[in-house]
CHARMM-style PDB file with segment names, atoms N, HN, CA, C and O in Angstrom:
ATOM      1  N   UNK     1      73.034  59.690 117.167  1.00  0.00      PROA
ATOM      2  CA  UNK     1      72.942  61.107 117.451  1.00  0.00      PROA
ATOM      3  C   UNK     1      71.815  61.291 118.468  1.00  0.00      PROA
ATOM      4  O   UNK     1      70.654  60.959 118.228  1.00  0.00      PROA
ATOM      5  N   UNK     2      72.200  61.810 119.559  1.00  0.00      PROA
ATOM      6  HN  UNK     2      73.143  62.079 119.754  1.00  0.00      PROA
ATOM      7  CA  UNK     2      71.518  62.077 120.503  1.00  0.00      PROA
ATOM      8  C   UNK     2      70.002  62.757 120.213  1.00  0.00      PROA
ATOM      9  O   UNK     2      70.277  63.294 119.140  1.00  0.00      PROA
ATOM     10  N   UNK     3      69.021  62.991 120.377  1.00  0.00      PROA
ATOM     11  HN  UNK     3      68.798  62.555 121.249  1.00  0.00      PROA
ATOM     12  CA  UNK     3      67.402  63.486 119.957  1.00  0.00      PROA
ATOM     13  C   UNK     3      67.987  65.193 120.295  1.00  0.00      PROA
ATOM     14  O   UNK     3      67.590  65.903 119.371  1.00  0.00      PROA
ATOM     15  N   UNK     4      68.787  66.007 121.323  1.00  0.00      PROA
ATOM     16  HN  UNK     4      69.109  65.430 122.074  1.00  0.00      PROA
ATOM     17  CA  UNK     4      68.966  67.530 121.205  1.00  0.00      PROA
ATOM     18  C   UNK     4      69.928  67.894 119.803  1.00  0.00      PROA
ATOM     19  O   UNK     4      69.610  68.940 119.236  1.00  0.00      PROA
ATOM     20  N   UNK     5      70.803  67.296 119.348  1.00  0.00      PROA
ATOM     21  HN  UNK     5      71.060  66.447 119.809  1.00  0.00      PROA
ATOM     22  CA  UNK     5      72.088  67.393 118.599  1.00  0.00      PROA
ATOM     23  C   UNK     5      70.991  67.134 117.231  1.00  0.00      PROA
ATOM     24  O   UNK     5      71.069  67.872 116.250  1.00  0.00      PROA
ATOM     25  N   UNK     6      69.985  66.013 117.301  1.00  0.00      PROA
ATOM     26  HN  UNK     6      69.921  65.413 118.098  1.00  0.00      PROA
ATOM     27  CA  UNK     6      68.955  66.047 116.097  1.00  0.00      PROA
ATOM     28  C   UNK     6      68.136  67.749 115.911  1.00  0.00      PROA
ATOM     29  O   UNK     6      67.880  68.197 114.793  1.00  0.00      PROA
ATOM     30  N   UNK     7      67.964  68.165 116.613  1.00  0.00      PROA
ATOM     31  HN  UNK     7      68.173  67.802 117.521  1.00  0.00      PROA
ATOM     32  CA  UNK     7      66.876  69.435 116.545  1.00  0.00      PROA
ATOM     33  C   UNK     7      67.839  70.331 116.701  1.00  0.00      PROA
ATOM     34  O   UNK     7      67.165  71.291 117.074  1.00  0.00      PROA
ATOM     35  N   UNK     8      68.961  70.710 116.680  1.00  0.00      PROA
ATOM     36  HN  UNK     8      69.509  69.930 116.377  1.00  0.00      PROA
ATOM     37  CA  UNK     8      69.896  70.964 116.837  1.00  0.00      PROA
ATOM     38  C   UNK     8      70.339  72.097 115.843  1.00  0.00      PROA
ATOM     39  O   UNK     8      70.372  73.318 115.691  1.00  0.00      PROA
ATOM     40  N   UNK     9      70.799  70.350 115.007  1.00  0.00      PROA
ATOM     41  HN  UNK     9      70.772  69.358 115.131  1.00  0.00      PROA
ATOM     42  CA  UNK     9      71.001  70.123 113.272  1.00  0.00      PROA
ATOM     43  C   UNK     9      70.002  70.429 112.966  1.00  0.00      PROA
ATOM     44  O   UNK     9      70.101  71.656 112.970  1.00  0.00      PROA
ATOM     45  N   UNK    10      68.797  70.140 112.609  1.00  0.00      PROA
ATOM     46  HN  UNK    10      68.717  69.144 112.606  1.00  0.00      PROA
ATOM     47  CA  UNK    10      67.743  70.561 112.350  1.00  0.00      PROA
ATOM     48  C   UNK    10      67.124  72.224 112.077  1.00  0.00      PROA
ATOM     49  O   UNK    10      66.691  72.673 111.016  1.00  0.00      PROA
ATOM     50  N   UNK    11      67.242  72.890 113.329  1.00  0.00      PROA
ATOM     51  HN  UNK    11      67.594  72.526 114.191  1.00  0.00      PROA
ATOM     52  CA  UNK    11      66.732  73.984 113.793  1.00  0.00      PROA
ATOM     53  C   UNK    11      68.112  74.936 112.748  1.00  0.00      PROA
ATOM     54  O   UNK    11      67.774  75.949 112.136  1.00  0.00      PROA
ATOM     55  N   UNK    12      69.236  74.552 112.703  1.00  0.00      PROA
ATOM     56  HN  UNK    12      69.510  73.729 113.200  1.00  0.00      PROA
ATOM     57  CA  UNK    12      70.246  75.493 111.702  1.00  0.00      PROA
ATOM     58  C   UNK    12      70.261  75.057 110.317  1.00  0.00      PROA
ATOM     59  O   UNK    12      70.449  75.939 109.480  1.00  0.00      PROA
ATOM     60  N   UNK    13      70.125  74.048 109.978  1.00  0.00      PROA
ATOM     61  HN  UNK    13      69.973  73.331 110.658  1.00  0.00      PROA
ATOM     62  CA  UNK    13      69.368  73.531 108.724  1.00  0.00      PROA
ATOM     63  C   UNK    13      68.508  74.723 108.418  1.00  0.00      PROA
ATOM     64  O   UNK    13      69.014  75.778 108.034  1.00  0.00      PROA
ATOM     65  N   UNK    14      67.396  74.592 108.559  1.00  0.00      PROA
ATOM     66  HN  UNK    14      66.985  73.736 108.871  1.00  0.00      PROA
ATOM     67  CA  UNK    14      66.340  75.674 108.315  1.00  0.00      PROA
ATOM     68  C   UNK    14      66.876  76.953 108.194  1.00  0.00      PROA
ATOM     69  O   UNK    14      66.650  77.615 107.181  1.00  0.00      PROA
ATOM     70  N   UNK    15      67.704  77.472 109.299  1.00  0.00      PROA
ATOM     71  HN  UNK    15      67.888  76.935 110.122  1.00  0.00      PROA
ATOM     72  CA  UNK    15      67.526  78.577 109.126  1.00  0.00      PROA
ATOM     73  C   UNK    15      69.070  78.883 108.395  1.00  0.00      PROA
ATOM     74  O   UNK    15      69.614  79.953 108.668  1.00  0.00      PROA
ATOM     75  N   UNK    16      69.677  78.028 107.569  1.00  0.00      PROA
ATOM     76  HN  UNK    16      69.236  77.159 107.347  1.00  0.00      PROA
ATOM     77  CA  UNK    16      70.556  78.431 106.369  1.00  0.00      PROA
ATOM     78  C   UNK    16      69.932  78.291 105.664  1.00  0.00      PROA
ATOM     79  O   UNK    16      69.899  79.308 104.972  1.00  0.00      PROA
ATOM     80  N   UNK    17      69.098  77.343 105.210  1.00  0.00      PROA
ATOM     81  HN  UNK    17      69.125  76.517 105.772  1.00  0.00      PROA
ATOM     82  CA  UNK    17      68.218  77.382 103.618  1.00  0.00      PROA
ATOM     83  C   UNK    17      67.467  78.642 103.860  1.00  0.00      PROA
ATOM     84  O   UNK    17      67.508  79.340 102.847  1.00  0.00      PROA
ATOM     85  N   UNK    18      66.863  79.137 104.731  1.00  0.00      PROA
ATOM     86  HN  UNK    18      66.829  78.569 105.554  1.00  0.00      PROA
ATOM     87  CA  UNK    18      65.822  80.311 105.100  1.00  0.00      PROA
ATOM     88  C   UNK    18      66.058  81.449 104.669  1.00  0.00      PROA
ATOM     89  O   UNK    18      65.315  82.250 104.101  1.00  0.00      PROA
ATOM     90  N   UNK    19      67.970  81.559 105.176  1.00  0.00      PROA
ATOM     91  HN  UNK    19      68.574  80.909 105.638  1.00  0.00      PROA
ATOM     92  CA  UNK    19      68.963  82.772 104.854  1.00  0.00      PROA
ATOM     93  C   UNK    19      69.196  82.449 103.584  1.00  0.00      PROA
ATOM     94  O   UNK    19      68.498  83.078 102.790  1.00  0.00      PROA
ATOM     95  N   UNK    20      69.877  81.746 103.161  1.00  0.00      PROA
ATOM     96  HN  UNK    20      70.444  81.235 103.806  1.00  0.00      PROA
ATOM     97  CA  UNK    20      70.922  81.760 102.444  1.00  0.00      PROA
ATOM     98  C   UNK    20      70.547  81.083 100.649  1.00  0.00      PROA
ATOM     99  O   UNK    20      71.165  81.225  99.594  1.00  0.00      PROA
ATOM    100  N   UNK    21      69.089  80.236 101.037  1.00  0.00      PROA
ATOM    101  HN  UNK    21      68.587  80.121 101.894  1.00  0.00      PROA
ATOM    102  CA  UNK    21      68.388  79.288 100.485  1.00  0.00      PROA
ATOM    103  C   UNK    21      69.147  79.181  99.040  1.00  0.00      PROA
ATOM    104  O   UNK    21      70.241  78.637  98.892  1.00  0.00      PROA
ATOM    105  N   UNK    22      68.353  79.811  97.968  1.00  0.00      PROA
ATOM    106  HN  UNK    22      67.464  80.253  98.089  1.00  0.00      PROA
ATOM    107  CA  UNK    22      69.077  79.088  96.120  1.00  0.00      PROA
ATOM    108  C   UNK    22      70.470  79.682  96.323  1.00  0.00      PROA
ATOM    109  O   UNK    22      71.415  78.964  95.997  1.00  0.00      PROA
ATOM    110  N   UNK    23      70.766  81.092  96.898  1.00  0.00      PROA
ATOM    111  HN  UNK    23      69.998  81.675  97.163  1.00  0.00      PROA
ATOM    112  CA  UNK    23      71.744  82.489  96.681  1.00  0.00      PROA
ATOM    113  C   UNK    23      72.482  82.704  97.093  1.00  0.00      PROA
ATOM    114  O   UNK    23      72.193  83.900  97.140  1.00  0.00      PROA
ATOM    115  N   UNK    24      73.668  82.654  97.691  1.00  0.00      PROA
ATOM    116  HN  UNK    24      73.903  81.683  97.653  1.00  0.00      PROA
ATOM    117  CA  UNK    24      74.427  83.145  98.671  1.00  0.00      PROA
ATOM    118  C   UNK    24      74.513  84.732  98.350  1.00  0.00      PROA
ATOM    119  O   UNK    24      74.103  85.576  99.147  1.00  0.00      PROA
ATOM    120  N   UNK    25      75.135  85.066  97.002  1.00  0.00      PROA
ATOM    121  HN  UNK    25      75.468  84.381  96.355  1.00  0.00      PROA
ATOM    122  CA  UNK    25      75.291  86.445  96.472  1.00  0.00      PROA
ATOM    123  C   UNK    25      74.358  87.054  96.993  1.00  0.00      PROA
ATOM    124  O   UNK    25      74.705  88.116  97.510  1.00  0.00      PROA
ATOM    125  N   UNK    26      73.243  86.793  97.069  1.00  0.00      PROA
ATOM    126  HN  UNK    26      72.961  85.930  96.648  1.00  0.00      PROA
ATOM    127  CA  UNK    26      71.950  88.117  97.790  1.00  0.00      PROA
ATOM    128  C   UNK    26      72.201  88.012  99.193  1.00  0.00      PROA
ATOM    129  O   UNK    26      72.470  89.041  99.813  1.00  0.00      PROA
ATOM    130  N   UNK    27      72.152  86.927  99.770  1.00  0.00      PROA
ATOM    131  HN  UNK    27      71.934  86.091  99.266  1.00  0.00      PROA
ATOM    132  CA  UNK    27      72.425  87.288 101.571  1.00  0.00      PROA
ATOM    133  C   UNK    27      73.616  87.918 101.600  1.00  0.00      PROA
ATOM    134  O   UNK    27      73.839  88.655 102.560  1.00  0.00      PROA
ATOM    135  N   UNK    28      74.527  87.773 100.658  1.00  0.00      PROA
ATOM    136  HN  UNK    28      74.345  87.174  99.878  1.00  0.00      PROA
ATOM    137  CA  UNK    28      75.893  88.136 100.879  1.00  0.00      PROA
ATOM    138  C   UNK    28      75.290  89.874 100.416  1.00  0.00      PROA
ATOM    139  O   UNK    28      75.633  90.743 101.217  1.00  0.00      PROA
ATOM    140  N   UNK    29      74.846  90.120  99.777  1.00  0.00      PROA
ATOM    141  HN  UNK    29      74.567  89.414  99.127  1.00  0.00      PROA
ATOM    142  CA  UNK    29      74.461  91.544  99.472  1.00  0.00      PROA
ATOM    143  C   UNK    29      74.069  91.992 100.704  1.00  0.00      PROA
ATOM    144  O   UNK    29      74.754  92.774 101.363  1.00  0.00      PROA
ATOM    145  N   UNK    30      72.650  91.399 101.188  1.00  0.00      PROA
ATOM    146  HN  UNK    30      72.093  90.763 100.653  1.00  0.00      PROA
ATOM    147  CA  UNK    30      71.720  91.928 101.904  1.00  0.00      PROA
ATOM    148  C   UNK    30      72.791  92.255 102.972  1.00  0.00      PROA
ATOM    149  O   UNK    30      72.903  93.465 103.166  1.00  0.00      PROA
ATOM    150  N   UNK    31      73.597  91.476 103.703  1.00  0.00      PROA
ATOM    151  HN  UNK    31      73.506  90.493 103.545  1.00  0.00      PROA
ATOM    152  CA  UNK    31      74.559  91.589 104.667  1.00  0.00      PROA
ATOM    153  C   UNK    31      75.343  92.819 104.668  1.00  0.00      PROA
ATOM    154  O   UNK    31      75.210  93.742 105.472  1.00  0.00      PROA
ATOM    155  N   UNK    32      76.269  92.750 103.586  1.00  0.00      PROA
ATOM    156  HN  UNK    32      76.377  92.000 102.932  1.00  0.00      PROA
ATOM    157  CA  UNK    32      76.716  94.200 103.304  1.00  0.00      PROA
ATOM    158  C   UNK    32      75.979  95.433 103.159  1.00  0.00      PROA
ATOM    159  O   UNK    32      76.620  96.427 103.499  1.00  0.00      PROA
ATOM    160  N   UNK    33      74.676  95.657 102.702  1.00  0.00      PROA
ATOM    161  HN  UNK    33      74.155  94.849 102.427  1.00  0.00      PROA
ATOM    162  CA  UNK    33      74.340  96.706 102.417  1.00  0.00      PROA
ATOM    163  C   UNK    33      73.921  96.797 103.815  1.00  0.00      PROA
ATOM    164  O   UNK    33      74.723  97.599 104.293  1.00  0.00      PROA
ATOM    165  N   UNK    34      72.925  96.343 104.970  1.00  0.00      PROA
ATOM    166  HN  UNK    34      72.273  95.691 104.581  1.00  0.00      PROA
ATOM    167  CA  UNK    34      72.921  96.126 106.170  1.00  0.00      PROA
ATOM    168  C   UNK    34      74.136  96.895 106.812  1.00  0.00      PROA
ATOM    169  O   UNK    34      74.032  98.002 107.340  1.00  0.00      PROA
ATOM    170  N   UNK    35      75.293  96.177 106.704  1.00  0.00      PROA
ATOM    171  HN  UNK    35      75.378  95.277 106.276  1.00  0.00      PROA
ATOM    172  CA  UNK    35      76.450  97.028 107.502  1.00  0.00      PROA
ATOM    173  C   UNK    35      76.940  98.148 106.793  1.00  0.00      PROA
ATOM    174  O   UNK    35      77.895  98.663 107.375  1.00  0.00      PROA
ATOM    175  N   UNK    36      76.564  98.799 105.559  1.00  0.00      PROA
ATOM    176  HN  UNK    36      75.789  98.381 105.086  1.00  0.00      PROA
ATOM    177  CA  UNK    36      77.076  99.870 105.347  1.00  0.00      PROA
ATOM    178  C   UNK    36      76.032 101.177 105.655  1.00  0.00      PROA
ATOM    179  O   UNK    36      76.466 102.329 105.654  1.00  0.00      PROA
ATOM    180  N   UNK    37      74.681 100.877 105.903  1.00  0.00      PROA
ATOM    181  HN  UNK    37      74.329  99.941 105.903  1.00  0.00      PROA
ATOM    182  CA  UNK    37      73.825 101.472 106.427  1.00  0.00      PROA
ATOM    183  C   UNK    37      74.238 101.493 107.830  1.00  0.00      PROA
ATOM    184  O   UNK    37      74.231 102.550 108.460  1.00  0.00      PROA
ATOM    185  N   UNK    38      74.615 100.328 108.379  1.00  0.00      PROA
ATOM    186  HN  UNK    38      74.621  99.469 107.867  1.00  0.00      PROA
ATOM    187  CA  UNK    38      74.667 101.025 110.009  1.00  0.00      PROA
ATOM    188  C   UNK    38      76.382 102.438 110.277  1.00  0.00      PROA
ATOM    189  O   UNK    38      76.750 103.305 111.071  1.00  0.00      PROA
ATOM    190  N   UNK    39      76.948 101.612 108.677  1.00  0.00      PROA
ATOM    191  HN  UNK    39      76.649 100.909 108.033  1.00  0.00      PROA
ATOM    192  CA  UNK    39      78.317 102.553 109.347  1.00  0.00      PROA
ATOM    193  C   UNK    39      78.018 103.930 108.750  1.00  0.00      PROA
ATOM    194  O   UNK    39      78.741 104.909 108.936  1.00  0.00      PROA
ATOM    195  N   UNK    40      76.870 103.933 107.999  1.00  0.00      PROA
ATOM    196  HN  UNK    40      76.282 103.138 107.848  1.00  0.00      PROA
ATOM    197  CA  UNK    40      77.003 105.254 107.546  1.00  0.00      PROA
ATOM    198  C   UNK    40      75.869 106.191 108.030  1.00  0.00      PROA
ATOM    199  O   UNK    40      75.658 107.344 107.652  1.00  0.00      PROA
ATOM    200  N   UNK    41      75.129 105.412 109.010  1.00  0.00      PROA
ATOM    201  HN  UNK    41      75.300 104.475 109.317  1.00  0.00      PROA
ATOM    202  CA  UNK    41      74.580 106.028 110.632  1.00  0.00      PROA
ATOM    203  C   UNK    41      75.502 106.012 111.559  1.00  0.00      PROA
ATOM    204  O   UNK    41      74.950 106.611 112.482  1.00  0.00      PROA
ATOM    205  N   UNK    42      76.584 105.708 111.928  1.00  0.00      PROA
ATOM    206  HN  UNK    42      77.032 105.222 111.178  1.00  0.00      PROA
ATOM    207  CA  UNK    42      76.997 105.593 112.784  1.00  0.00      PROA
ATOM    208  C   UNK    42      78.073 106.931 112.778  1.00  0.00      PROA
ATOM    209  O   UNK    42      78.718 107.324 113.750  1.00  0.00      PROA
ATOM    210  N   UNK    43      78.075 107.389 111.690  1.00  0.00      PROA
ATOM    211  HN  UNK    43      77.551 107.070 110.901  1.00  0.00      PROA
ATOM    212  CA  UNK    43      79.041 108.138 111.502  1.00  0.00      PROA
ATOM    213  C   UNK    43      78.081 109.474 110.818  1.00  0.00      PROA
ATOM    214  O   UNK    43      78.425 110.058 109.791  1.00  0.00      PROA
ATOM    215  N   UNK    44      76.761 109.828 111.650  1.00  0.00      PROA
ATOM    216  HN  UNK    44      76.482 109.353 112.485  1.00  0.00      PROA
ATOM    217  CA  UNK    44      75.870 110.216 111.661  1.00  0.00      PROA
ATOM    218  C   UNK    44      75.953 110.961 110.170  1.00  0.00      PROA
ATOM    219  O   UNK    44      76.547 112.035 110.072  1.00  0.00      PROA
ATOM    220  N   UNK    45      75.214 110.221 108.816  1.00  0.00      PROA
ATOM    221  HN  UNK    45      74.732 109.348 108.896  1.00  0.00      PROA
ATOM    222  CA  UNK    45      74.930 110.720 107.766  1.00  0.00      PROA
ATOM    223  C   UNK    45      73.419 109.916 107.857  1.00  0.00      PROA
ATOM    224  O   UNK    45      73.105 108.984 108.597  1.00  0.00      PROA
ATOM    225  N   UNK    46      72.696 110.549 106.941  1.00  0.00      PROA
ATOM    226  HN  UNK    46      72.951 111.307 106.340  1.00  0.00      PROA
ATOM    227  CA  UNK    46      71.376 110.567 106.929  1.00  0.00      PROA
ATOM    228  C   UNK    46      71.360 108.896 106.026  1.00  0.00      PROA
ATOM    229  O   UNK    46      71.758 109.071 104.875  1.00  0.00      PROA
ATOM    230  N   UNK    47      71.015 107.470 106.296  1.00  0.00      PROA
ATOM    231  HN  UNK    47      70.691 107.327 107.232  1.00  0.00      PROA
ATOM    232  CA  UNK    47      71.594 106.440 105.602  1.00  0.00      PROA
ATOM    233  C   UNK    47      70.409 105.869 105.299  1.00  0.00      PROA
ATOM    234  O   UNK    47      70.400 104.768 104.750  1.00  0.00      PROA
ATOM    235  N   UNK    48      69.116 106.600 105.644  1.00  0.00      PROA
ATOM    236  HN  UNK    48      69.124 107.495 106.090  1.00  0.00      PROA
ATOM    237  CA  UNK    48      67.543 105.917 105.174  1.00  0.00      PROA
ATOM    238  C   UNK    48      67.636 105.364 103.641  1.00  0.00      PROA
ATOM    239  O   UNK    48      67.280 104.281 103.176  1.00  0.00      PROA
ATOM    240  N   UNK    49      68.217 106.451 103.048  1.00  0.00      PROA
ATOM    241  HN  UNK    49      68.506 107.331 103.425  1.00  0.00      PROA
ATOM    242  CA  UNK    49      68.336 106.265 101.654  1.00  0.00      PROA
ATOM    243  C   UNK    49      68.587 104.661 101.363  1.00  0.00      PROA
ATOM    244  O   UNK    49      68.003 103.877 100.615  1.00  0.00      PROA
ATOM    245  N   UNK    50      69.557 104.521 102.152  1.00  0.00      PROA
ATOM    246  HN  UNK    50      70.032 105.157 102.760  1.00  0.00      PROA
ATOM    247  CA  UNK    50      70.901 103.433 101.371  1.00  0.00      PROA
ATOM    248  C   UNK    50      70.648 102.309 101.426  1.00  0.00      PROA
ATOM    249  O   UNK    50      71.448 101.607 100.807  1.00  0.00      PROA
ATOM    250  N   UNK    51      69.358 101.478 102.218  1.00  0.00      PROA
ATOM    251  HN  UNK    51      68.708 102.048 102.720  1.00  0.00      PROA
ATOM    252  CA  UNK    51      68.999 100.116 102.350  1.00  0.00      PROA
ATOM    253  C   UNK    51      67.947  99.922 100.830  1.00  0.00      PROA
ATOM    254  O   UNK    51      68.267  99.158  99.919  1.00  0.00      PROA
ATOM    255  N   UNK    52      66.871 100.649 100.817  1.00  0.00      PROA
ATOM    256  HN  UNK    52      66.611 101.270 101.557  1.00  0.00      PROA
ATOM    257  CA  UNK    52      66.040 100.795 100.102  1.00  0.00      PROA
ATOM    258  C   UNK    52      66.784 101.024  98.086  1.00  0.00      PROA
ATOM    259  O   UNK    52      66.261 100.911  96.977  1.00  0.00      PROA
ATOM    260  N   UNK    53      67.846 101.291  98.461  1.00  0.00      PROA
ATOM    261  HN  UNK    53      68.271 101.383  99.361  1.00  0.00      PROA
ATOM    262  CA  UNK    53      68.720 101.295  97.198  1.00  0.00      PROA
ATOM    263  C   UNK    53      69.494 100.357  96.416  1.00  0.00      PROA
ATOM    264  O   UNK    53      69.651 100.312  95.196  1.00  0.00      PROA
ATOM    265  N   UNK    54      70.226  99.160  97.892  1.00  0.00      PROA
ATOM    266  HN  UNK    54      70.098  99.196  98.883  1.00  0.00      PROA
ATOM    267  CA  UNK    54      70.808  98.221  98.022  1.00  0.00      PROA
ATOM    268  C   UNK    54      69.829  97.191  97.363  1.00  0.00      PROA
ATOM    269  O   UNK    54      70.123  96.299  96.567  1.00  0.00      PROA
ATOM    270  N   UNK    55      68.560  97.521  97.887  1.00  0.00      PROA
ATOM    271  HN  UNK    55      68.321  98.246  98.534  1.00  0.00      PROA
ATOM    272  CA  UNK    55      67.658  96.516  97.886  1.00  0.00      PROA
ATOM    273  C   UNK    55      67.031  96.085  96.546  1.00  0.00      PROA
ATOM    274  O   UNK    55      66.829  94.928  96.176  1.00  0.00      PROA
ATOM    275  N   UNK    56      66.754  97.262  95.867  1.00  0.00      PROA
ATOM    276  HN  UNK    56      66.919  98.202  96.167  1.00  0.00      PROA
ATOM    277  CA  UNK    56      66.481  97.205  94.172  1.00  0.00      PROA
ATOM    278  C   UNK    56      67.581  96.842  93.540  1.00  0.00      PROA
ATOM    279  O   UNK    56      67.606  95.867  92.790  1.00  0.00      PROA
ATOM    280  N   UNK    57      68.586  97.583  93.777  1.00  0.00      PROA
ATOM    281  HN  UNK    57      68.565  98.375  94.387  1.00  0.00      PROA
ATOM    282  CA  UNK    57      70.168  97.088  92.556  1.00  0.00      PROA
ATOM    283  C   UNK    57      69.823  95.499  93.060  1.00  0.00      PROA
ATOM    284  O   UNK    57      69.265  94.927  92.124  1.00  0.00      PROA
ATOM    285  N   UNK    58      69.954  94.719  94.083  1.00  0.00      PROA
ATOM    286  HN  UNK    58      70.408  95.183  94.844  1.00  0.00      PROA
ATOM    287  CA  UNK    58      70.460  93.419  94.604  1.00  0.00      PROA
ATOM    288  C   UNK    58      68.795  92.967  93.627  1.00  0.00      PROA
ATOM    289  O   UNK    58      69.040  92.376  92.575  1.00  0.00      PROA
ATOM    290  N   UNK    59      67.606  93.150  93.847  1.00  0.00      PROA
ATOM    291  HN  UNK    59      67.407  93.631  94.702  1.00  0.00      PROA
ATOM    292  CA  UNK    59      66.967  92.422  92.620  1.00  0.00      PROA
ATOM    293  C   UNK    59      66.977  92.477  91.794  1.00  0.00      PROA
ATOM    294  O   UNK    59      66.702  91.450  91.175  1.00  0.00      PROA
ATOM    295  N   UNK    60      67.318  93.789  90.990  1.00  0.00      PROA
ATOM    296  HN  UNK    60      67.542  94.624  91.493  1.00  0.00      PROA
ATOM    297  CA  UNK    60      67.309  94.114  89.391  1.00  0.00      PROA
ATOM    298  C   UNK    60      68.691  93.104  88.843  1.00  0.00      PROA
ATOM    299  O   UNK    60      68.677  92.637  87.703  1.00  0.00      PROA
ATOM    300  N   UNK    61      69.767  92.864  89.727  1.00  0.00      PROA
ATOM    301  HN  UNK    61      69.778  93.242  90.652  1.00  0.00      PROA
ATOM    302  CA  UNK    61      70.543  91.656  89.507  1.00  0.00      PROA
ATOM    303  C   UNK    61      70.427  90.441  89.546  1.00  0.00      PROA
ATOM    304  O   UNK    61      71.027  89.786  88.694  1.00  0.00      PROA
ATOM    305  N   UNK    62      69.687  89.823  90.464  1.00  0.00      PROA
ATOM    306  HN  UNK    62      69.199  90.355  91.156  1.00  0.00      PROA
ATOM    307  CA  UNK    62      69.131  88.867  90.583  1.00  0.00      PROA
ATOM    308  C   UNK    62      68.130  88.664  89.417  1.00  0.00      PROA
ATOM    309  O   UNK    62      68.457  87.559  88.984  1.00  0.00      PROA
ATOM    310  N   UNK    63      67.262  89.035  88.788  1.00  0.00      PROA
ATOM    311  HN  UNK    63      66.996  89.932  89.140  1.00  0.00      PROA
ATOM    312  CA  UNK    63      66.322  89.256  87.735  1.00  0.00      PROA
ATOM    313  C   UNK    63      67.160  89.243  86.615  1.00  0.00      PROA
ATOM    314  O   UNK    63      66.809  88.379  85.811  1.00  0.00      PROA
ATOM    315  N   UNK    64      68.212  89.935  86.245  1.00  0.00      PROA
ATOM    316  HN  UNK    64      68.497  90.637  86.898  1.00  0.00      PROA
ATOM    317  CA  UNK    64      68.966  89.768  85.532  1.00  0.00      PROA
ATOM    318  C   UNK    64      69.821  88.426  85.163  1.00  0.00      PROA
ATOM    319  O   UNK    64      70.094  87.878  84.095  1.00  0.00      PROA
ATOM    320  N   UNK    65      70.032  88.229  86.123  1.00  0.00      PROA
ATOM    321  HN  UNK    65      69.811  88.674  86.990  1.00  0.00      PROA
ATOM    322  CA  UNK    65      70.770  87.013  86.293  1.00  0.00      PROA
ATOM    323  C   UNK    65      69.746  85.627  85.957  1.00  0.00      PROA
ATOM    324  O   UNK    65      70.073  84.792  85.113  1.00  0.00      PROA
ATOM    325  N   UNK    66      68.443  85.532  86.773  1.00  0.00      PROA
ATOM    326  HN  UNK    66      68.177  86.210  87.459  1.00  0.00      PROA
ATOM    327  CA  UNK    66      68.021  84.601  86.444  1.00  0.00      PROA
ATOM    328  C   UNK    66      66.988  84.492  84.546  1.00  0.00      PROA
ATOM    329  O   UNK    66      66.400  83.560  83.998  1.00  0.00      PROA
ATOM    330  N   UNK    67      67.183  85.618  84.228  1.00  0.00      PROA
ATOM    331  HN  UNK    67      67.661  86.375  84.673  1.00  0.00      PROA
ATOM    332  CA  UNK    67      67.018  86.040  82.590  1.00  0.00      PROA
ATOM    333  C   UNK    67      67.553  85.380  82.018  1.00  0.00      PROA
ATOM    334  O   UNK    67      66.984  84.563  81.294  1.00  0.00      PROA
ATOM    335  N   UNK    68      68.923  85.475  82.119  1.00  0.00      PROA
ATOM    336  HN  UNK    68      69.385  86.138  82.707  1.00  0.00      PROA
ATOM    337  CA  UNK    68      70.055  85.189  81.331  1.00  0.00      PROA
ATOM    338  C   UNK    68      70.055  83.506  81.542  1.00  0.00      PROA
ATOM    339  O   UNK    68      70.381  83.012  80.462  1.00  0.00      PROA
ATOM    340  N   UNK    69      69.840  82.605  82.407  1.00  0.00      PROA
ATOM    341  HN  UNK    69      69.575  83.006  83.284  1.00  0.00      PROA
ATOM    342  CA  UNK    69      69.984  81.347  82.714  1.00  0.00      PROA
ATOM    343  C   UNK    69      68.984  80.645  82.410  1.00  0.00      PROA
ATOM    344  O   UNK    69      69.108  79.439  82.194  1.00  0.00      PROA
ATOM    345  N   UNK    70      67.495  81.446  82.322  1.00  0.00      PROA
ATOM    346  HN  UNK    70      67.393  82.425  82.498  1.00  0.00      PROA
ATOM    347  CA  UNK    70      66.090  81.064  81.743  1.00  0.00      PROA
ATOM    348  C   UNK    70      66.119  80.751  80.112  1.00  0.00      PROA
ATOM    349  O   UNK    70      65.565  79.827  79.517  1.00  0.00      PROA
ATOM    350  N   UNK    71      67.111  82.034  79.478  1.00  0.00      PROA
ATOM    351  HN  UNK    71      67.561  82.785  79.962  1.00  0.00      PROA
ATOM    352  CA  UNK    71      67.510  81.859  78.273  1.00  0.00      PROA
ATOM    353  C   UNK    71      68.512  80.871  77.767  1.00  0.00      PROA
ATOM    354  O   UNK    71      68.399  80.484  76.604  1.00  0.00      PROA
ATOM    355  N   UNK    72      69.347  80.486  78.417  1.00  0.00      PROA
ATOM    356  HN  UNK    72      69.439  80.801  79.362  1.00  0.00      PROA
ATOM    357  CA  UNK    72      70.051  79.455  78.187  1.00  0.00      PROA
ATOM    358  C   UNK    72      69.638  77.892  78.109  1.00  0.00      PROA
ATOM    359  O   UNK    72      70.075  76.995  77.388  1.00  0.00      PROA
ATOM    360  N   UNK    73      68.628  77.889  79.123  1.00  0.00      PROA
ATOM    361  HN  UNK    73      68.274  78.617  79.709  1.00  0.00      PROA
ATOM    362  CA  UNK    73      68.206  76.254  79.460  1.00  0.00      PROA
ATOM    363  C   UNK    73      67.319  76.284  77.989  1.00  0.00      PROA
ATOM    364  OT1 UNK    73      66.707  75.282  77.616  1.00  0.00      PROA
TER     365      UNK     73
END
């Protein structure tokens, strides 16, 4: 493997564990709530609300979730 194709691999390595790292379900959240804030600016409603909302439900699940698996082990 060529030394650019190494840093390459490398440089997207990082930045999927970075994104995406233990969770997919939360980037996969964060993503959606992201695009439903822009469509629901875009379609000029007041959407400040809606990230900051996304953002607690998506940890209070996550917290939940890792509860439930803390209790199990």
């Amino acid at each position: 493997m060529s030394r650019i194709a190494g840093w390459a691999r490398g440089f997207a390595s990082f930045w999927w564990d970075f994104i995406i790292g233990d969770d997919w379900t939360l980037a996969a959240g964060v993503i959606l709530a992201i695009s439903a804030t822009v469509a629901l600016a875009h379609h000029a409603i007041d959407a400040w609300w809606f990230l900051p909302l996304a953002v607690l439900t998506l940890l209070a699940l996550s917290l939940t979730r890792a509860a439930r698996a803390a209790r199990k082990a």
